[in-house]
N, CA, C and O atoms as CSV, one atom per row, in Angstrom:
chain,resi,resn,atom,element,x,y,z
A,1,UNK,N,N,8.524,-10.411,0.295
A,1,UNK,CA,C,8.364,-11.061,-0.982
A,1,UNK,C,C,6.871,-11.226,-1.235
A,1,UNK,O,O,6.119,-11.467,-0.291
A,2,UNK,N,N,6.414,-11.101,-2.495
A,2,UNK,CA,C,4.808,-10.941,-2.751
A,2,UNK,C,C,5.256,-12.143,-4.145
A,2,UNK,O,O,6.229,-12.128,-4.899
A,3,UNK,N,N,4.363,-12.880,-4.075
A,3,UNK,CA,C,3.945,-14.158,-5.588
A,3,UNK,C,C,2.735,-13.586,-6.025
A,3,UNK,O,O,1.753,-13.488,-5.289
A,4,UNK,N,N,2.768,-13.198,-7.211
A,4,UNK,CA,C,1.665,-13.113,-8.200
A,4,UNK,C,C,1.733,-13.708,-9.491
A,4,UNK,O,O,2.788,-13.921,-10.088
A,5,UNK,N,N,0.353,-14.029,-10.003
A,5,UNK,CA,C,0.585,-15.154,-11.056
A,5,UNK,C,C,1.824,-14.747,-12.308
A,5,UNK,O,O,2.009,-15.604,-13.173
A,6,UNK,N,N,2.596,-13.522,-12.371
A,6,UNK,CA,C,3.112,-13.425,-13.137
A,6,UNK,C,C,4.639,-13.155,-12.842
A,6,UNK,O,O,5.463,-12.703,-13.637
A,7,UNK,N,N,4.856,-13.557,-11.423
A,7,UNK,CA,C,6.014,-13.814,-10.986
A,7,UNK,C,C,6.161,-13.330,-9.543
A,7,UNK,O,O,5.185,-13.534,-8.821
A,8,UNK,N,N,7.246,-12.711,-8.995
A,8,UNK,CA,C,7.122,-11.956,-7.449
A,8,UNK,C,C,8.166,-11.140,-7.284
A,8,UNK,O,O,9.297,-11.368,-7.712
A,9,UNK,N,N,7.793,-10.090,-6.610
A,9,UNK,CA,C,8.530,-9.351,-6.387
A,9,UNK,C,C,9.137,-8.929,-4.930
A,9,UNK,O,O,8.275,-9.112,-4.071
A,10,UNK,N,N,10.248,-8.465,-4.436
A,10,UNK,CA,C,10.734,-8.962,-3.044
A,10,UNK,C,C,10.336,-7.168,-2.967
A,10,UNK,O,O,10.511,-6.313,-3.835
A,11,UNK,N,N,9.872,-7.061,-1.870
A,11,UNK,CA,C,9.246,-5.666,-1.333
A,11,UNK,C,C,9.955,-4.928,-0.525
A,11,UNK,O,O,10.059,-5.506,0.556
A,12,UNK,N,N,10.708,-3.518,-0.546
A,12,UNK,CA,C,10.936,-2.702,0.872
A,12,UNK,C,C,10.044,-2.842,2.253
A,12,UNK,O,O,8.934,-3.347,2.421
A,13,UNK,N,N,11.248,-1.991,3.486
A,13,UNK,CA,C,10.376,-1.958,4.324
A,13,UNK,C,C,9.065,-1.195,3.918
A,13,UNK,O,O,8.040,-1.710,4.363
A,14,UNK,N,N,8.869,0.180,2.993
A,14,UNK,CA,C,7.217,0.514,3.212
A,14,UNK,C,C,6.776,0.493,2.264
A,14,UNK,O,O,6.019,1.404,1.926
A,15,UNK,N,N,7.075,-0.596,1.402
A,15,UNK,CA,C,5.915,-1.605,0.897
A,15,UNK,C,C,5.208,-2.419,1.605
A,15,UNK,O,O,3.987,-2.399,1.762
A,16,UNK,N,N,6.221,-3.375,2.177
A,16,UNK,CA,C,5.662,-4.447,3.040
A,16,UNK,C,C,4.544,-3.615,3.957
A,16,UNK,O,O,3.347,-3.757,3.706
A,17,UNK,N,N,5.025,-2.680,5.109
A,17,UNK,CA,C,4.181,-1.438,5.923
A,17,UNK,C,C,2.438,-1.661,5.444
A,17,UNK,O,O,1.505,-2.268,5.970
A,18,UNK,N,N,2.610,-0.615,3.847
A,18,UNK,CA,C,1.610,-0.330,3.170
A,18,UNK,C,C,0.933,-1.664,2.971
A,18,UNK,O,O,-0.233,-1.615,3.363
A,19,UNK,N,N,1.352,-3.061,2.399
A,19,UNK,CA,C,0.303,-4.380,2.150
A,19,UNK,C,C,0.233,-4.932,3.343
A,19,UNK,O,O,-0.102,-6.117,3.311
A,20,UNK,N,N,0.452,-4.441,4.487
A,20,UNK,CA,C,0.081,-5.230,5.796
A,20,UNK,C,C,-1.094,-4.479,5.925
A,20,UNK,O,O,-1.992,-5.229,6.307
A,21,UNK,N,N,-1.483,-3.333,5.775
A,21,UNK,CA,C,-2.769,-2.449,5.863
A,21,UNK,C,C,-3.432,-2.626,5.168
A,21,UNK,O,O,-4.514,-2.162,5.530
A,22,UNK,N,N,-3.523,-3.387,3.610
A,22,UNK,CA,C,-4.467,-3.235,2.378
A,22,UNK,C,C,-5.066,-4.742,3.312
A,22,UNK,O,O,-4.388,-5.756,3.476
A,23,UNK,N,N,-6.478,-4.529,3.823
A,23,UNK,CA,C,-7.195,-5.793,3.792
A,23,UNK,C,C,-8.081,-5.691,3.599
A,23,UNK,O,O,-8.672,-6.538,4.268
A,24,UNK,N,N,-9.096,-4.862,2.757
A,24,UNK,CA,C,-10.402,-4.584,2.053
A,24,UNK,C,C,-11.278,-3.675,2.984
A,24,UNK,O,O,-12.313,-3.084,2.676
A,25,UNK,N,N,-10.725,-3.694,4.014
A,25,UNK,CA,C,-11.918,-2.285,5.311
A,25,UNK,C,C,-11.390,-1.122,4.829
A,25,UNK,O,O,-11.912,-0.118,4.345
A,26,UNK,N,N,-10.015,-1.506,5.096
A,26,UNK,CA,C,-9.737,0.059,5.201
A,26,UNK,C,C,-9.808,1.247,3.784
A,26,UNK,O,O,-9.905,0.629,2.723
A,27,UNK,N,N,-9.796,1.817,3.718
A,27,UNK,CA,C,-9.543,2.582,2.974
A,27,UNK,C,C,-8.030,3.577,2.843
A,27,UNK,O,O,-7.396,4.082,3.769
A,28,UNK,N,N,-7.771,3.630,1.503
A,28,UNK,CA,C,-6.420,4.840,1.372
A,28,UNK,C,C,-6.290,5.746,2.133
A,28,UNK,O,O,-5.111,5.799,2.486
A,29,UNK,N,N,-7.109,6.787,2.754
A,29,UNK,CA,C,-7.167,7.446,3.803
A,29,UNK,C,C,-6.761,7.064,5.113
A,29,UNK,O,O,-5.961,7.607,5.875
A,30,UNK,N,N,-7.614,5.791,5.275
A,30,UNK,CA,C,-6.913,5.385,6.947
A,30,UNK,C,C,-5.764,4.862,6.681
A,30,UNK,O,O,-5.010,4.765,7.649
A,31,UNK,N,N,-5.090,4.207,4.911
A,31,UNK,CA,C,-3.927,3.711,5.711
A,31,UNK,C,C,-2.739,4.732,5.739
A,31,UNK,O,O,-1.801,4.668,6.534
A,32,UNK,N,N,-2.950,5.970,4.474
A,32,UNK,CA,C,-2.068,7.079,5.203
A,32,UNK,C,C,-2.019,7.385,6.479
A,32,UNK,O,O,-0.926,7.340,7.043
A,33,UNK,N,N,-3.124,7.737,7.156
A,33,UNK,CA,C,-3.441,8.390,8.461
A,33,UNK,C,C,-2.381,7.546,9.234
A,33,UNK,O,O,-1.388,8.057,9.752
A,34,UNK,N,N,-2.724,5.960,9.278
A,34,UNK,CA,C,-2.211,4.872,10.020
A,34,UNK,C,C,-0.161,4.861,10.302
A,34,UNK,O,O,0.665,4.839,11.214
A,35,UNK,N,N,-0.270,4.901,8.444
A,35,UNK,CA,C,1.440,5.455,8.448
A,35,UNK,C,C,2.193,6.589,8.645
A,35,UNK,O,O,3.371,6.643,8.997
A,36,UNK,N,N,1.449,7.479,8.399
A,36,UNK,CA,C,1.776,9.036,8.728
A,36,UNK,C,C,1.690,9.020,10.567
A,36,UNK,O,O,2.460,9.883,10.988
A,37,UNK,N,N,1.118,8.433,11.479
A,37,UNK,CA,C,1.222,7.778,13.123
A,37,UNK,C,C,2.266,6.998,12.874
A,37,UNK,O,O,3.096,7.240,13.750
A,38,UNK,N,N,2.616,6.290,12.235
A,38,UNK,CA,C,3.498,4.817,12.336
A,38,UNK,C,C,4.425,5.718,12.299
A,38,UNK,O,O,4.806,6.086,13.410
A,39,UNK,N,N,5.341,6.613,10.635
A,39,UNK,CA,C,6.350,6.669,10.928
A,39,UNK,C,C,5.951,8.648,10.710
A,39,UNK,O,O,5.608,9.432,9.825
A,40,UNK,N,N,6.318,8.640,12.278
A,40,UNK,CA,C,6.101,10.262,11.692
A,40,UNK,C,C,7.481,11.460,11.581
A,40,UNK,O,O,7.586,12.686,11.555
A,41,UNK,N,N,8.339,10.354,11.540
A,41,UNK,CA,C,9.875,11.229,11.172
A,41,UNK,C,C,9.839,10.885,9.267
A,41,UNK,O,O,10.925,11.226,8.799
A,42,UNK,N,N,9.387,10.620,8.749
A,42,UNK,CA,C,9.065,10.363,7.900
A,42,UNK,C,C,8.547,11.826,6.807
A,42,UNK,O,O,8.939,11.860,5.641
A,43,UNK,N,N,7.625,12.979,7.401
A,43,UNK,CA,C,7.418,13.708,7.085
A,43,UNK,C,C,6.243,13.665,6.203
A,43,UNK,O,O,5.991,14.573,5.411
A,44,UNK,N,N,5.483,12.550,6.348
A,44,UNK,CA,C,4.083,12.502,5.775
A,44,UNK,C,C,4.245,11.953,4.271
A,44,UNK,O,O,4.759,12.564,3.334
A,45,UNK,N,N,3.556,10.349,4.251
A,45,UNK,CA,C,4.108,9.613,3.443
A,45,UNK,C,C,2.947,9.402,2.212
A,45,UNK,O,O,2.823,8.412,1.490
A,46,UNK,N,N,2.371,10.292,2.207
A,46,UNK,CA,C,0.582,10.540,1.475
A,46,UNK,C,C,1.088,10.190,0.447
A,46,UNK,O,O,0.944,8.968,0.390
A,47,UNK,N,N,1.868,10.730,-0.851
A,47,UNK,CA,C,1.749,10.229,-2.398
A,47,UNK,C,C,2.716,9.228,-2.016
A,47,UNK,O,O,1.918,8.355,-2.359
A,48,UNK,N,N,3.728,8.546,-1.610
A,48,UNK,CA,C,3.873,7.503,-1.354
A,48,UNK,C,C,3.090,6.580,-1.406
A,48,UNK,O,O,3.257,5.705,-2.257
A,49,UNK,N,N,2.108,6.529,-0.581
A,49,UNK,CA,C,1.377,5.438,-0.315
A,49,UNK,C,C,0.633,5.048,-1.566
A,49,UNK,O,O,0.440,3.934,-2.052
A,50,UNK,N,N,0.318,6.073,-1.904
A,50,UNK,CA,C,-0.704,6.625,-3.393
A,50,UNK,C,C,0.032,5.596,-4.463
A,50,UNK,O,O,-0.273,4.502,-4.938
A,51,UNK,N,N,1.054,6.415,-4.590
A,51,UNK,CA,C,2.202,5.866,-5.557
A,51,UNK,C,C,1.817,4.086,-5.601
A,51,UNK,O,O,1.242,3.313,-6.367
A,52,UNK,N,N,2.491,4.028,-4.344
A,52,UNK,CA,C,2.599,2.613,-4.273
A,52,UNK,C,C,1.710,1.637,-4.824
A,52,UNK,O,O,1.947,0.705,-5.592
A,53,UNK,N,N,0.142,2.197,-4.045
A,53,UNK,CA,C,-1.203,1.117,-4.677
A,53,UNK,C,C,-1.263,1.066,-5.511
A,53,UNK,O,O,-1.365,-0.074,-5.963
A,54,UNK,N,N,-1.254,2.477,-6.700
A,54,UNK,CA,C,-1.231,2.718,-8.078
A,54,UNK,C,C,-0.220,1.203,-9.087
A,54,UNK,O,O,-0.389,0.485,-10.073
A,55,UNK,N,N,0.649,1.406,-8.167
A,55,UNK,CA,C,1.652,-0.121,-8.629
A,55,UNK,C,C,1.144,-1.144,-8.812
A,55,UNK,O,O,1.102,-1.873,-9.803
A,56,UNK,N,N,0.491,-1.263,-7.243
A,56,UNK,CA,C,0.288,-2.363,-7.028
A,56,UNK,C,C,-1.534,-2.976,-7.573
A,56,UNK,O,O,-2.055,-4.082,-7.425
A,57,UNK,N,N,-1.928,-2.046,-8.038
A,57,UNK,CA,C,-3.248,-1.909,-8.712
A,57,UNK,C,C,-2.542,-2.814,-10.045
A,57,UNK,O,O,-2.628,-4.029,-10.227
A,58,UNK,N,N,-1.958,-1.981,-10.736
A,58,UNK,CA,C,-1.238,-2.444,-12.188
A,58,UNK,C,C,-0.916,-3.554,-12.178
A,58,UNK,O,O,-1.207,-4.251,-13.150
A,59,UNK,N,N,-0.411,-3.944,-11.398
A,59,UNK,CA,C,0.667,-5.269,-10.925
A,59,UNK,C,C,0.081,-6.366,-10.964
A,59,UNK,O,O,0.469,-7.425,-11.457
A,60,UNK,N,N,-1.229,-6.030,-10.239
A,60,UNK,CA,C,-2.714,-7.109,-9.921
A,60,UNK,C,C,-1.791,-7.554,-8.827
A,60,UNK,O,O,-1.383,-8.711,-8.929
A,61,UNK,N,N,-1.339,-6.766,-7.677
A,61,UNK,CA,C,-0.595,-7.053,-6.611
A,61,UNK,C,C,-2.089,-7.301,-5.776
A,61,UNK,O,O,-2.263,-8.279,-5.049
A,62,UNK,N,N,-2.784,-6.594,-5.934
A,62,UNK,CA,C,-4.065,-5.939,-5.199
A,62,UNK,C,C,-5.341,-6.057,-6.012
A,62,UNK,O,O,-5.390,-6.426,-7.186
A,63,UNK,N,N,-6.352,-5.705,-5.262
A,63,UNK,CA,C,-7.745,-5.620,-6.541
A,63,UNK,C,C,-7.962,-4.030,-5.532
A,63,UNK,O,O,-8.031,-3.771,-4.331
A,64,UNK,N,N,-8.006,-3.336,-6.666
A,64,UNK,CA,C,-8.562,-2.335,-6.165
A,64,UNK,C,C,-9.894,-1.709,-6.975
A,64,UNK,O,O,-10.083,-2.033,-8.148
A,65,UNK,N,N,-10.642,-0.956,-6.404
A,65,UNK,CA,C,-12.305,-0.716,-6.414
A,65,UNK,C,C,-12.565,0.907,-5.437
A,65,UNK,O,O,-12.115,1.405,-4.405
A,66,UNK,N,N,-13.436,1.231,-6.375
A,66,UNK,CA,C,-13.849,2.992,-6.311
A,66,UNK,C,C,-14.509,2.809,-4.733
A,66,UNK,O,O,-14.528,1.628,-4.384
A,67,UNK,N,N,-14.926,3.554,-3.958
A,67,UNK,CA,C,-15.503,3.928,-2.613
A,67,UNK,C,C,-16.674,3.505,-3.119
A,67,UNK,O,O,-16.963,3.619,-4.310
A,68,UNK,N,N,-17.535,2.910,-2.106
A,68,UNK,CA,C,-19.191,3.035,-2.362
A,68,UNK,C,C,-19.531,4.215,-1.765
A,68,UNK,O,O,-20.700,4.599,-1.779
């Protein structure tokens, strides 16, 4: 379950996965890399993950910001 000021939304398992990794170091790259190791019967979860932030960008689940 995630609370944001405009209500909350109850999350899958790889959602939850993916916002246990968003903590401002990492980058989109490591956290594919990270999940693509985590679940690798999975078959490589790259626009997934993509997908997902893209959401969660919109959502203001997240603050997301370009690479320096």
């Amino acid at each position: 379950m995630i609370l944001y000021p405009e209500g909350m939304a109850k999350l899958n398992e790889t959602a939850a996965a993916i916002l246990e990794l968003v903590d401002g170091r990492r980058d989109v790259a490591a956290i594919i890399a990270m999940l693509n190791e985590r679940f690798p019967e999975a078959g490589g979860v790259d626009d997934d993950v993509i997908e997902f932030l893209q959401i969660a960008c919109q959502q203001k689940w997240i603050t997301c910001r370009e690479p320096e």
